[in-house]
C-alpha positions in Angstrom: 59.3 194.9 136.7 60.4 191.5 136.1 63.8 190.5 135.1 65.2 188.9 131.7 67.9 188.1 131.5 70.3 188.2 128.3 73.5 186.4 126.8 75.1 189.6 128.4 74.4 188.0 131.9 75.2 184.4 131.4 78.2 185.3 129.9 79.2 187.5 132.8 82.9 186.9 134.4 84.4 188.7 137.4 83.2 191.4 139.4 80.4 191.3 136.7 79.1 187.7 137.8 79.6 188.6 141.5 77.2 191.6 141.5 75.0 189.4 139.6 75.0 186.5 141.8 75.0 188.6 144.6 71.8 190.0 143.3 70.2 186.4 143.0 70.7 185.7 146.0 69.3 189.1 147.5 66.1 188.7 145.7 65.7 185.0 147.5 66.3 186.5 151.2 62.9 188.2 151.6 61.2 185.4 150.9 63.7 182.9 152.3 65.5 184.5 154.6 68.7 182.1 155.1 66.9 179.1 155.2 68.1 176.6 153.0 66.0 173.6 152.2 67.6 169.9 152.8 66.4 167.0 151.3 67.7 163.5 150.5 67.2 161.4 147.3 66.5 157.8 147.3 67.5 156.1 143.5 65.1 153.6 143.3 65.1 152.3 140.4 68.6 152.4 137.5 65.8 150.6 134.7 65.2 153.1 131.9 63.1 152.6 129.0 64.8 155.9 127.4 68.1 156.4 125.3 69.4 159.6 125.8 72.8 160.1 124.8 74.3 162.2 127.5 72.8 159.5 130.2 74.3 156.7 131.1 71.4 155.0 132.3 70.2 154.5 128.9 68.9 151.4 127.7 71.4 150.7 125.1 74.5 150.3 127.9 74.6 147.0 128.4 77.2 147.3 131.2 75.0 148.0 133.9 73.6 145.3 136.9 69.8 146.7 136.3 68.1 146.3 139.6 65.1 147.8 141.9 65.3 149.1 145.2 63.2 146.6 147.5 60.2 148.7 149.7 61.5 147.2 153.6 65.2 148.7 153.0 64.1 152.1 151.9 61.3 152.4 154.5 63.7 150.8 157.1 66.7 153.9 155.6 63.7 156.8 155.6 61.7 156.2 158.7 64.3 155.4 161.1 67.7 156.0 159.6 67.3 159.3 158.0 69.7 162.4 158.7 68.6 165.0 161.2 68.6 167.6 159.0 66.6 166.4 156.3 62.9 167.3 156.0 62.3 165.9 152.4 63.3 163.1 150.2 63.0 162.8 146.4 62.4 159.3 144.9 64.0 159.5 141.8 64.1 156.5 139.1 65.0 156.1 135.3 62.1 155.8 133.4 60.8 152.9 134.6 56.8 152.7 135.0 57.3 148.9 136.8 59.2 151.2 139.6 56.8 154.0 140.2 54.2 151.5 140.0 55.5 148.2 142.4 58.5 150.5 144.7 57.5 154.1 144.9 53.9 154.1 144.8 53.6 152.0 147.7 56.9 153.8 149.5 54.9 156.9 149.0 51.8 155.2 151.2 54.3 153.9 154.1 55.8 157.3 154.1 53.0 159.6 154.2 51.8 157.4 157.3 55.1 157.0 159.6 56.9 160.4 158.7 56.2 163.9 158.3 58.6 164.5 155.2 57.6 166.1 152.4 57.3 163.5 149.9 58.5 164.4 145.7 59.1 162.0 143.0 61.4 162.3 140.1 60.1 159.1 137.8 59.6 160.8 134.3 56.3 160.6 132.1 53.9 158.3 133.3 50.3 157.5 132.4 47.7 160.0 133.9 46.5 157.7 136.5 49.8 156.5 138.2 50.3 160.2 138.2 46.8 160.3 140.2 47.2 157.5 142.6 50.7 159.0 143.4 49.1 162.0 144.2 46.5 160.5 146.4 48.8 158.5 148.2 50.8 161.9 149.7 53.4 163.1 147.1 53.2 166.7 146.8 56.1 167.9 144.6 56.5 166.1 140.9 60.1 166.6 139.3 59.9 166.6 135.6 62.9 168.1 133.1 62.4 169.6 130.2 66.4 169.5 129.2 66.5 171.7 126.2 63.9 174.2 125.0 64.8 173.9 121.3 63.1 171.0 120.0 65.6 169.5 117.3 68.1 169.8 119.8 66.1 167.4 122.2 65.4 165.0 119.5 68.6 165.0 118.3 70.0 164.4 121.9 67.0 161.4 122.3 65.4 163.0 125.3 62.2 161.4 126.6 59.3 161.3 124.1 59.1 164.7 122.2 59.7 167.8 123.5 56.0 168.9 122.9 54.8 166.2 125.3 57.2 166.4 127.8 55.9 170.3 128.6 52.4 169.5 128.1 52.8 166.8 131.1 54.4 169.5 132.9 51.1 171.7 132.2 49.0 168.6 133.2 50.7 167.9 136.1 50.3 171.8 137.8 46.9 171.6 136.3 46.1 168.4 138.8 47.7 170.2 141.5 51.0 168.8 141.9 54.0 171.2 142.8 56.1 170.7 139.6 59.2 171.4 139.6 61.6 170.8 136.0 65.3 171.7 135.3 67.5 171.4 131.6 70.8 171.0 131.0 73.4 173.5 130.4 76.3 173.7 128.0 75.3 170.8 125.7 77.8 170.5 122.5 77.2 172.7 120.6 74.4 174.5 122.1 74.8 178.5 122.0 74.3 180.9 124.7 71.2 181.7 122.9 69.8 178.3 123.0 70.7 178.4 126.7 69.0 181.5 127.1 65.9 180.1 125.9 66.0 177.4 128.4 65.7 180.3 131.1 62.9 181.8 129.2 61.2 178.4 128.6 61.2 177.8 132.0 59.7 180.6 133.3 56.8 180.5 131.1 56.1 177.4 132.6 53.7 176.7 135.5 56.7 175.8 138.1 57.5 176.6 141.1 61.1 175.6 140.7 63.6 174.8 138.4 67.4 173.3 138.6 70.3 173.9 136.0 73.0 171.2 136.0 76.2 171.8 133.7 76.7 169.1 130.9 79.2 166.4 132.2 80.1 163.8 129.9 78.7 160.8 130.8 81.0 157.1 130.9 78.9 154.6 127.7 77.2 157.5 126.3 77.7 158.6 122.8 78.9 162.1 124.6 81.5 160.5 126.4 84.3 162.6 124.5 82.2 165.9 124.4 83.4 169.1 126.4 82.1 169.6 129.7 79.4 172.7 130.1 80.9 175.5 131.9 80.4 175.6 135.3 80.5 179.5 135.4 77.4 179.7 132.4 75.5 177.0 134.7 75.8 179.3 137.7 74.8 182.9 136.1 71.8 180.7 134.8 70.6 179.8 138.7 71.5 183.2 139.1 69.2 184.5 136.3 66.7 181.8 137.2 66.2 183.4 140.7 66.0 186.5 139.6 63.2 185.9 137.1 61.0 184.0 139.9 62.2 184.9 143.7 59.9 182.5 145.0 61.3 179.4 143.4 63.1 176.8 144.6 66.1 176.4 142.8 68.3 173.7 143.9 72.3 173.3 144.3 73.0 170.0 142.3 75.8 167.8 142.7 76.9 168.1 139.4 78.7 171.6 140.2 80.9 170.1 142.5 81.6 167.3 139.7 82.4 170.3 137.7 84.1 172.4 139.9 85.9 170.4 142.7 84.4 171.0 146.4 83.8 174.6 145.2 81.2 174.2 143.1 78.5 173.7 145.4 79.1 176.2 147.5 79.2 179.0 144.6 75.7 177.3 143.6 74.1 178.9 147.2 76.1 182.1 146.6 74.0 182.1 142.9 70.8 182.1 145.1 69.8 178.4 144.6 68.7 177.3 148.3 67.3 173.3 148.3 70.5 170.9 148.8 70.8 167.3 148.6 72.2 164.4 150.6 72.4 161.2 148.5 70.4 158.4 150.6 70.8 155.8 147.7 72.6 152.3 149.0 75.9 151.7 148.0 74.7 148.4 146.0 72.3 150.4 143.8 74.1 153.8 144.0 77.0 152.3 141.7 75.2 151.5 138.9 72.8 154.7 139.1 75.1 156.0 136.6 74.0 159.8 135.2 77.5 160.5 134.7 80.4 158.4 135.9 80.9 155.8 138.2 83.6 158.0 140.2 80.8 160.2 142.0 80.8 162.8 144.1 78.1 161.9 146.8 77.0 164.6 148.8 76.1 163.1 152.1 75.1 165.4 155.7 78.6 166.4 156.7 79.5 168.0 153.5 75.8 169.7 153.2 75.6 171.1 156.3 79.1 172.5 155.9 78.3 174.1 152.5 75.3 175.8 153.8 77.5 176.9 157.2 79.9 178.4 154.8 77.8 180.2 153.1 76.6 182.2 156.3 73.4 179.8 155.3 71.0 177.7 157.6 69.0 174.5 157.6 65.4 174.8 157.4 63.4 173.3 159.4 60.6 173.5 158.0 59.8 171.3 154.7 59.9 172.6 151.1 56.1 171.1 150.9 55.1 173.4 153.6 56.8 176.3 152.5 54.7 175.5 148.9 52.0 175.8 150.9 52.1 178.7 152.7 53.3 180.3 149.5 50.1 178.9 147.7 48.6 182.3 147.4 51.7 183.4 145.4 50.5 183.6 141.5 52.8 180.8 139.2 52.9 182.0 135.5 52.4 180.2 132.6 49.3 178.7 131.0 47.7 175.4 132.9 
């Protein structure tokens, strides 16, 4: 019988929120074991055709140096630079169809021929065929958010598009075979532990086969910039509840916790059961302006990743999360296609 989780459990404190994350994380091991996946991200592109008021890579900030990550110097970084330990890498932009288009489609080609990594992309909605040649060219894993399962609070927050289409890319995307993977945002002002819940539930009615949780964190030139941060405690009984739902997903520790929670944060993240970390590849001239949340970042590079998952009686796998999908292909994925 499947777990569901209830305001009960994300508002869980204390020896309450211990048994429950403890839990999590038991329902990952047999599947798992203590292999963590590590990953790196690569911000390509800090363009974005989107306004979204808790990012501060919205188009309306004015402050930013916009710029595009040039093919040589990321293929230079990822073929013969990379960290030992990594066995993917994300390219992630803003919206920015001129990026996935002229940077990570042909990145994606170079990759897929001088590296074995498994190859995702984080680049927002995109017309069907970039989505396509993308595809073709190796990427496996596509990383799409849904933010917010309540529709008038997505519009009201100016996320991507309309909530409506944002899921039914999602449901295109599985349906073409990609691994898709999506994530929301918790503790939004104003948003209730019900309309939190529902972001769990959303989620795993979707046809995923992962799914992050970052805590709101006000973000420098958004409209939000004065809001209360989302507690770090409701973000982690989330993962928590996340892993429970679907043992077999891969549920990532995101930086934000440690933004949220100083140098703890991430660690509690892989005691909640999440287990894909990852170590921020961006270059220091682009990673400045990359600008989620503030300019003071906390980058997660190898030292501090691999010490997290050592802490946490955790190890490195070293196998990558595209051939775990794989091998886990027979595993049914809910949700209509």
């Amino acid at each position: 019988m499947g777990f569901n989780p209830t305001t009960k459990d994300l508002r869980a404190r204390g020896p309450a929120q211990a048994a429950l994350h403890e839990q999590a994380a038991a329902a990952a091991f047999p599947i798992f074991g203590r292999k963590v996946y590590v990953r790196g991200v690569v911000e390509v592109s800090n363009f974005c055709r989107e306004n979204c008021t808790y990012c501060g890579m919205r188009r309306d900030n004015r402050s930013l140096e916009r710029e595009r990550a040039q093919h040589d110097e990321i293929a230079e970084l990822l073929i013969h630079q990379r960290p030992a330990a990594m066995t993917d890498v994300n390219l992630q932009t803003g919206e920015d169809p001129v990026a996935a288009r002229d940077v990570v489609l042909p990145l994606i080609r170079t990759l897929r021929r001088e590296t074995k990594l498994g190859l995702s992309v984080c680049l927002g909605t995109l017309d069907a065929e970039i989505y396509e040649e993308l595809q073709a060219a190796g990427a496996t894993v596509y990383i799409l958010k849904f933010e917010s399962a309540d529709a008038a609070d997505y519009e009201r927050w100016q996320s991507p598009g309309k909530l409506e289409e944002r899921l039914r890319h999602i449901r295109q995307l599985a349906a073409a075979g990609w691994k898709v993977s999506s994530g929301f945002i918790a503790g939004l002002p104003g948003q209730s532990l019900e309309k939190i819940l529902a972001n769990c539930e959303l989620a795993a009615s979707l046809p995923l086969h992962g799914c992050s949780v970052s805590p709101f964190i006000p973000g420098e030139a958004t409209p939000l910039a004065a809001a209360p941060a989302g507690e770090v405690e409701t973000t982690l009984n989330c993962m928590a509840s996340l892993r429970l739902m679907r043992p077999d997903w891969l549920i990532p520790a995101v930086s934000a916790l440690n933004i949220a929670q100083a140098d703890t944060g991430y660690r509690r993240g892989l005691r909640a059961g999440a287990n894909v970390v990852t170590i921020n590849l961006t270059p220091g001239d682009l990673q400045r302006d990359y600008l989620l949340y503030k300019r003071e970042r906390f980058i997660m590079d190898e030292a501090r990743v691999l010490a997290a998952i050592a802490a946490e009686g955790l190890e490195p796998s070293r196998q990558s999360m595209t051939e775990q999908l794989e091998q886990n292909a027979a595993v049914p994925i809910v949700g209509p296609t």
